[in-house]
N, C-alpha and C positions, 0 to 999 in steps of 0.2 A: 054774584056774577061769576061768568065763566072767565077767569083770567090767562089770557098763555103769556107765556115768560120764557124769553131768551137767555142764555147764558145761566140757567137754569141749575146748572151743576156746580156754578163759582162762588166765590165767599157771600158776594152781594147777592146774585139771586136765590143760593137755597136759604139764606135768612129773607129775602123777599117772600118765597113762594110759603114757609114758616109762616110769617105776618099774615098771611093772605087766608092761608087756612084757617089760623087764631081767629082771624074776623069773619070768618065761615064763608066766604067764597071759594071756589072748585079751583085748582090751579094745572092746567095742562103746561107741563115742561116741553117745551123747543131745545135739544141737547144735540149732540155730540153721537149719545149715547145713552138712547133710548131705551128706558126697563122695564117701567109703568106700563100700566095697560092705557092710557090718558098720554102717555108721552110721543112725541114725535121729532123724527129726525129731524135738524136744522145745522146748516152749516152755512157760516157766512159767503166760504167761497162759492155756492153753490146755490140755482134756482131754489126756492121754499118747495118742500113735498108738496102734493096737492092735498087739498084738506086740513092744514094744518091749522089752520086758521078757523075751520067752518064752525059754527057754535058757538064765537068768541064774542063774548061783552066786550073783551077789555085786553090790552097788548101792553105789557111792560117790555122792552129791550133795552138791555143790559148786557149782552153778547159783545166782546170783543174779541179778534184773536191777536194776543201778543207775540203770534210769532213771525209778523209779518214784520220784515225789517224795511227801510229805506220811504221813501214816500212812496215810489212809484206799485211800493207793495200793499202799503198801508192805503191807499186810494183804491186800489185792484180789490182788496177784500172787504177792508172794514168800512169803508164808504159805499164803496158803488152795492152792497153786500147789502147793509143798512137802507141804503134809497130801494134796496129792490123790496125790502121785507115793508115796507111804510107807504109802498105803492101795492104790495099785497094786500096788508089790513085794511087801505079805503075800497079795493075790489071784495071784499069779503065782509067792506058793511061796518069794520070796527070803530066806531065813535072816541073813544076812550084810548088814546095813547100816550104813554109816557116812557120818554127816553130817558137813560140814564148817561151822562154826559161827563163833564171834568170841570174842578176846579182850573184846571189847567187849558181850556180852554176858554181864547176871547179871543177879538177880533183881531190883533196885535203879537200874537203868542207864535213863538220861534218853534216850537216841538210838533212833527209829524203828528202825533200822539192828540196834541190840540188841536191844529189846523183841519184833520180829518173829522172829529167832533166837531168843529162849526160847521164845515159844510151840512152833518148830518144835522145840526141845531136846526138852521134855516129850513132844512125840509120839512122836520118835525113841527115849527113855529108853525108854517106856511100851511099848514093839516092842521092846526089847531089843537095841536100835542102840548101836552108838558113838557119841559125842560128843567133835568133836576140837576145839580151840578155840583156833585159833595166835593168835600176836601179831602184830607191824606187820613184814611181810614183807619181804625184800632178797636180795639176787640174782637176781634174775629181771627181766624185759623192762618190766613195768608195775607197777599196783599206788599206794599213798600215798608207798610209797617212793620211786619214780619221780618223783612230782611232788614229793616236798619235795626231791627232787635238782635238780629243773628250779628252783624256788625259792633253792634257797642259792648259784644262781648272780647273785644281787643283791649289792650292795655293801654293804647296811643289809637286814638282817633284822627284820623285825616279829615280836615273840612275846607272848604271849597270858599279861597275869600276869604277868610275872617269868618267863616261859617255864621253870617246875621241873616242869613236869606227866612224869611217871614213864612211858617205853615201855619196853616187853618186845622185844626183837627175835626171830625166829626165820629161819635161810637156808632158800631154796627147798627147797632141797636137803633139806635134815632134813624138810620138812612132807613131802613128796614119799615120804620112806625110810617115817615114820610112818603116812600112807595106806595104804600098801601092809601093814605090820606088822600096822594094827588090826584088816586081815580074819579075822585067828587071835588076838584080842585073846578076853579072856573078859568079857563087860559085868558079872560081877557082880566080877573084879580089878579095871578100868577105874574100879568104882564112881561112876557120873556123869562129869560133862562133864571132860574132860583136857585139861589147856592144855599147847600146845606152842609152849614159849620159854625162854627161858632168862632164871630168877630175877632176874637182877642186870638193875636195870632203868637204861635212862640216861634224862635228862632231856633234854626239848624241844631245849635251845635246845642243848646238849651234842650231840643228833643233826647237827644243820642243821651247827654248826662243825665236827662231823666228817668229813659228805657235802663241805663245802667242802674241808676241808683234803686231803681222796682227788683232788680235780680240780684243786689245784694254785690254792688260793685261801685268802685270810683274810677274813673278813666282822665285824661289829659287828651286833650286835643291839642291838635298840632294843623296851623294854617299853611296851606299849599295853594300856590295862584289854579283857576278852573283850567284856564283853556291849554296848556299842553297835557292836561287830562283828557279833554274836552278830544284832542288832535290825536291822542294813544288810542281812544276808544273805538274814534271813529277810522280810524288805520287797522284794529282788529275786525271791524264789523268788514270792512270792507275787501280782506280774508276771507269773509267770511266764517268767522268765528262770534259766537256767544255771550262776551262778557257776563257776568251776574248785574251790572248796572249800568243801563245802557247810554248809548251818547244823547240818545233824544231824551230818558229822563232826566239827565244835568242837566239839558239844555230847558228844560220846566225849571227845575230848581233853581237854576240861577235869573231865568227872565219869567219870574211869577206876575199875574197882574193886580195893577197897583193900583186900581181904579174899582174894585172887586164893588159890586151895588148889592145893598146889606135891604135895602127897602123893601122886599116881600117879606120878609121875619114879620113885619109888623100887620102888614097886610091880611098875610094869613095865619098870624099869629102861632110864629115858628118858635122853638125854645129850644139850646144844645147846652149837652153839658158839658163841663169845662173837662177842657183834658187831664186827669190825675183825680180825679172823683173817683173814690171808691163804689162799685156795686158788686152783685153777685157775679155779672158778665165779664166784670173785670178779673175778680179774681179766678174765674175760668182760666182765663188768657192767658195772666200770669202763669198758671201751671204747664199750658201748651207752651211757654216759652223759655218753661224752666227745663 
């Protein structure tokens, strides 16, 4: 198939667009910042070029931009951004779509970050898209995982709570094989949004002492209550200033959901591997984070 692929340039999609080629389909990249001769501009803010689309089997979106702050930003791009690109691919004929979405989204979820993902969930459902919904990513070049790897290179870790808050992990690698899988997925198997991770979930402060112990380090943690973090962060955003970790992602971190439905693994017989498994992928990583 001819596949295009949004977000095309980020950790997830150039190991998407990788997978896609491996299985010999064509991958036309939707970027930023276009180089290919097959590439084509795409910016969420902005209508879709004309033709971007025309040719296309198949539509993975994966495109976020993270630099939209506050809701009224994050609705203006990455939503309204999203419904225009999936009102695109049904004028252009495209059968085959799969959005890439968030653990961090459900019906229930307090963070800009989620709420704007379900709205775009239900459009994608509603088109008879796939919904893929990984967890807190690892093996790969960037990502949260990356920074709380650059973090537990401290000698006192701060954690939020009693740092018990519960992650799912899932490797590059697997979200990457699953992309590619859901193109032949059937949406009424899939039955809604499919989270890709693996059940067994570790806790906070459990990740940070792990990412240490891989770099050849021991750390202490130190518990600090969330929310006059939670009241600092969102006092610098609203400065406008930058934080490295913003208020909406604590606000995920500490109100995860807890209802997480594990029954398409079985369906369509999903399989992850556990976080701390040695492979080749991994000890890539490890080097990019040494």
């Amino acid at each position: 198939m001819i596949v295009a692929v949004t977000g095309a340039a980020g950790m997830v999609g150039s190991s998407a667009c990788a997978a896609l080629t491996a299985a010999g389909h064509a991958v036309r990249r939707l970027t930023r910042s276009p180089s290919g001769a097959d590439d084509r501009l795409f910016r969420l803010e902005e209508p879709l070029s004309p033709g971007a689309l025309a040719g296309c089997d198949a539509l993975i979106h994966g495109a976020y931009d993270f630099s939209a702050m506050g809701w009224e930003q994050v609705e203006h791009v990455n939503v309204q951004g999203s419904l225009r690109l999936l009102n695109a691919s049904k004028r252009a004929g495209i059968k085959r779509v799969v959005f890439v979405s968030s653990i961090s989204a459900f019906a229930a979820c307090r963070s800009d970050y989620g709420r704007g993902k379900v709205i775009v969930e239900n459009a994608a459902l509603d088109g008879d898209a796939i919904v893929l919904r990984p967890g807190l990513i690892y093996g790969g070049p960037g990502g949260m995982y990356k920074a709380l790897a650059k973090l537990s290179a401290c000698p006192l870790l701060p954690v939020f709570d009693g740092g018990g808050q519960p992650l799912h992990m899932v490797h590059l690698d697997d979200v990457a094989r699953d992309l590619v899988a859901a193109l032949h997925w059937d949406p009424k198997r899939a039955a809604g949004p499919v989270t890709l991770a693996d059940p067994e979930p570790i806790a906070f402060k459990d990740l940070l002492a792990a990412i240490a112990r891989d770099k050849g380090r021991r750390v202490r943690t130190v518990s600090i209550p969330s929310a006059p973090v939670l009241l600092f962060l969102r006092a610098l955003e609203a400065l406008g200033l930058r934080p490295r970790f913003r208020a909406d992602s604590l606000e995920a971190l500490l109100h995860p959901n807890d209802r997480l439905d594990w029954s398409a693994h079985g369906r369509l017989n999903l399989n992850y591997r556990r976080f701390g498994r040695t492979s080749a992928s991994d000890e890539q990583h490890r080097k990019l984070l040494q």
